[in-house]
C-alpha positions as CSV (number, residue, x, y, z in Angstrom):
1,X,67.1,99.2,76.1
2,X,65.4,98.4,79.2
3,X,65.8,94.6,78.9
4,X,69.3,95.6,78.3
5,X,69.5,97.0,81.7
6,X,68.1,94.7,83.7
7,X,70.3,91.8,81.8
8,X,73.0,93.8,82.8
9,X,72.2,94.1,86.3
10,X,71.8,90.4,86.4
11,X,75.3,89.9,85.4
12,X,76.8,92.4,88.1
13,X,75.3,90.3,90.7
14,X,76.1,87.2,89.5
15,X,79.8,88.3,89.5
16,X,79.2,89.8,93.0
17,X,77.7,86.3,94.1
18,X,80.5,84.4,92.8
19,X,83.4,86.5,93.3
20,X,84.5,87.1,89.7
21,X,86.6,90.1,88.9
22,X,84.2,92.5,86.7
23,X,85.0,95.9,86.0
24,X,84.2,98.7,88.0
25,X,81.4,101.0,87.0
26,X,83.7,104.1,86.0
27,X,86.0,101.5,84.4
28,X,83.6,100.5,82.4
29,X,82.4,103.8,81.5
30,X,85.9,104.9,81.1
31,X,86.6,101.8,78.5
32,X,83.1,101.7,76.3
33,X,83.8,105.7,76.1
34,X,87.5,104.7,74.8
35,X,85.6,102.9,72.5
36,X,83.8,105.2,71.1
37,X,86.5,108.4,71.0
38,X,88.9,106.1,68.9
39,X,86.3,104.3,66.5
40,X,87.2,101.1,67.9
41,X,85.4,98.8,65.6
42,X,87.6,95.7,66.1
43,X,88.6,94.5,69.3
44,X,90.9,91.5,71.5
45,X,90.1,91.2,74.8
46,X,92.1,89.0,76.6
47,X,90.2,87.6,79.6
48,X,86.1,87.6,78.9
49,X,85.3,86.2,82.7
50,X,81.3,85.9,82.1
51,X,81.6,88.5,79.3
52,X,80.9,91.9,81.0
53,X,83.2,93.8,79.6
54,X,82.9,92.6,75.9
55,X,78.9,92.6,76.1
56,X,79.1,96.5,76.9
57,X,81.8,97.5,74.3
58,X,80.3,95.8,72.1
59,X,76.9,97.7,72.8
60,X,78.5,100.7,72.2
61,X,78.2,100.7,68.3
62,X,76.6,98.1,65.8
63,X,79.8,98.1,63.8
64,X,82.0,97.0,67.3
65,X,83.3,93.1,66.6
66,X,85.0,91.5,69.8
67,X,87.2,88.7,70.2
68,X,87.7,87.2,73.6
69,X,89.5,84.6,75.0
70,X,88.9,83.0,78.3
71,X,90.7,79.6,80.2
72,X,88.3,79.1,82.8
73,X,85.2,76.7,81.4
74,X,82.7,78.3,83.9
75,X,83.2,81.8,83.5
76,X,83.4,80.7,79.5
77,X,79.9,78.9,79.5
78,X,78.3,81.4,81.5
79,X,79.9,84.2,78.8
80,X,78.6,82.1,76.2
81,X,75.2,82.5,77.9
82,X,75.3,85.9,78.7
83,X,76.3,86.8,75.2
84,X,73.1,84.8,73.8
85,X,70.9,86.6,76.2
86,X,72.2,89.9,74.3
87,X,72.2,88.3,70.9
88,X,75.4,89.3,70.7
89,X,76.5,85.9,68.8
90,X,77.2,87.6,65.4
91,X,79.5,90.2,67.1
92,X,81.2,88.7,69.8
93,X,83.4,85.5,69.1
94,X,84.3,83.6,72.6
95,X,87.4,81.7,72.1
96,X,88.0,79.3,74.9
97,X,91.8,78.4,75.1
98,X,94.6,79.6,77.5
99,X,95.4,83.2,75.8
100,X,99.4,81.7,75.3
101,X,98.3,79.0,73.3
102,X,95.8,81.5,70.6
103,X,97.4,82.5,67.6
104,X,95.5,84.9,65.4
105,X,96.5,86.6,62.5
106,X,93.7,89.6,62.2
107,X,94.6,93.4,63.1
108,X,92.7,95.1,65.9
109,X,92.1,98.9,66.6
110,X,91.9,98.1,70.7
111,X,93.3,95.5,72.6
112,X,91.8,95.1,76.2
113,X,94.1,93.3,78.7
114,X,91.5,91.6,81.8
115,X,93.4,88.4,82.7
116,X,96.2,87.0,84.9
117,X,97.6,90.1,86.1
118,X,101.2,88.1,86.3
119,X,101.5,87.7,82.6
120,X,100.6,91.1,81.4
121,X,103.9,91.6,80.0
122,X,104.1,88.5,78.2
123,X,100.0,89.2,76.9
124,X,101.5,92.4,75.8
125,X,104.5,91.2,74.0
126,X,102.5,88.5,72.5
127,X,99.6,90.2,71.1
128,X,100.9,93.4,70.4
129,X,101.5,92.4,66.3
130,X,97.6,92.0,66.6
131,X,97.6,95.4,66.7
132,X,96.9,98.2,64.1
133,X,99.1,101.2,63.9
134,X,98.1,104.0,66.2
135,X,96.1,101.3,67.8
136,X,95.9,100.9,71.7
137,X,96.5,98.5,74.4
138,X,94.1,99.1,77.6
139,X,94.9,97.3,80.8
140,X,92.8,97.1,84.0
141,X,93.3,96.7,87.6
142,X,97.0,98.2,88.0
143,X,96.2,99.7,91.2
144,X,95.0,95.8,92.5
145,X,92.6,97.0,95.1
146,X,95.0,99.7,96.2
147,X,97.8,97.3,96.8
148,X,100.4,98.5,94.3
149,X,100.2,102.0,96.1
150,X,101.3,100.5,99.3
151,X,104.8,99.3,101.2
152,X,105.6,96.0,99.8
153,X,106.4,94.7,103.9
154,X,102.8,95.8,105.0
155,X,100.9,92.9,102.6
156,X,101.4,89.8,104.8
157,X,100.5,87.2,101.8
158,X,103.5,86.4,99.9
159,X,101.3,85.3,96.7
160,X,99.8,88.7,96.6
161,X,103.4,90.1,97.1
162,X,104.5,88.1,94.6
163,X,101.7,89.9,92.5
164,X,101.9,93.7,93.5
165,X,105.3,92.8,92.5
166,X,104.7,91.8,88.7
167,X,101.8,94.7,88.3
168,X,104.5,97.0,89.6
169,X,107.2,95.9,86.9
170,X,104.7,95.8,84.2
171,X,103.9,99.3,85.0
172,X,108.0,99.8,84.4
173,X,107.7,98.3,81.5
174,X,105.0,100.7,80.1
175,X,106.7,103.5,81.1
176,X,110.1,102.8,79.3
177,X,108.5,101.0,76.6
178,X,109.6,104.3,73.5
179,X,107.1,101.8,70.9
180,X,104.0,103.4,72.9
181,X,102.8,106.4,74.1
182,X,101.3,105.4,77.9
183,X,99.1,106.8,79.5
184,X,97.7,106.4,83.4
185,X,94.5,106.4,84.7
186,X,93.5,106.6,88.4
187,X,90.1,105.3,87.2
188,X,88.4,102.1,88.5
189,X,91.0,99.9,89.6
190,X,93.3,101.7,87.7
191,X,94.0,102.0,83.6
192,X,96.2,102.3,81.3
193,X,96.2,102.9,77.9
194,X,99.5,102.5,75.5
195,X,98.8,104.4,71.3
196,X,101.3,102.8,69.2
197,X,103.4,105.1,67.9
């Protein structure tokens, strides 16, 4: 487990040096912990990045499979790499493909949504026949660095207006969405986790 440790460490600052999005350490914590309550054994992530999040969930129990998809060739190849480092190959399958052009037919317990914050609704609506009954869909980063709490007028970018904006309607959608049971998280970068009913 000590290996394990330092590999880990390694990938933290690799994300730190290159300015890729990994989660938070209570987010993380918060997730692999998920993980384990609800006997996640099977699991889509959508949005690997260099395969953080899928390399600790997956470490979590022998008997946790994870499928991940990821568009960006770098952050794939170094996932790939990572992965390996873990001998993880057996247990985690790297799909590399825009998520809106994947079509899978297996159920999963846990679906973890880590990608273009934009399109979570549509991630949502498209994979949520992927997932089991009483299932769950976990999504990061819906507090966006804080930005979602604040006046829309006070974030001088219009792209990241643009995005608080979508985060913010997404969250709408969670709320009135009567197929789930949602719940919110001010954990990490804020979480949320949807059982379907």
């Amino acid at each position: 487990m000590v290996g394990n440790y330092s590999m880990i460490r390694h990938i933290k600052e690799y994300a730190k040096e290159n300015n890729i999005p990994i989660m938070v350490d209570d987010g993380i914590d918060f997730l692999t912990t998920l993980v384990l309550k609800k006997k996640a054994t099977n699991i889509l992530e959508i949005g690997t990045a260099i395969g953080y999040s899928a390399i600790m969930m997956a470490l979590v129990d022998p008997k946790v499979r994870v499928t991940s998809i990821e568009r960006d060739e770098v952050r794939y190849l170094e996932a790939l790499k990572n992965i390996k480092a873990f001998e993880l190959e057996d247990r985690i399958t790297l799909i590399y493909n825009d998520a809106f052009h994947v079509k899978l037919d297996d159920k999963y317990d846990l679906i973890f949504i880590d990608a273009a914050k934009a399109q979570n609704i549509k991630f949502f609506e498209m994979f949520e026949h992927n997932l089991k009954s009483g299932g769950i869909i976990v999504t990061d980063n819906l507090k966006f660095h804080g930005l979602v709490a604040q006046e829309e007028d006070t974030i001088k970018s219009k792209n990241l207006r643009g995005l608080v904006r979508k985060i913010k309607e997404y969250i709408s959608f969670l709320k009135s969405n009567t197929k789930y049971d949602t719940e919110f998280f001010d954990i990490g970068d804020g979480i949320s986790v949807s059982t379907k009913k």
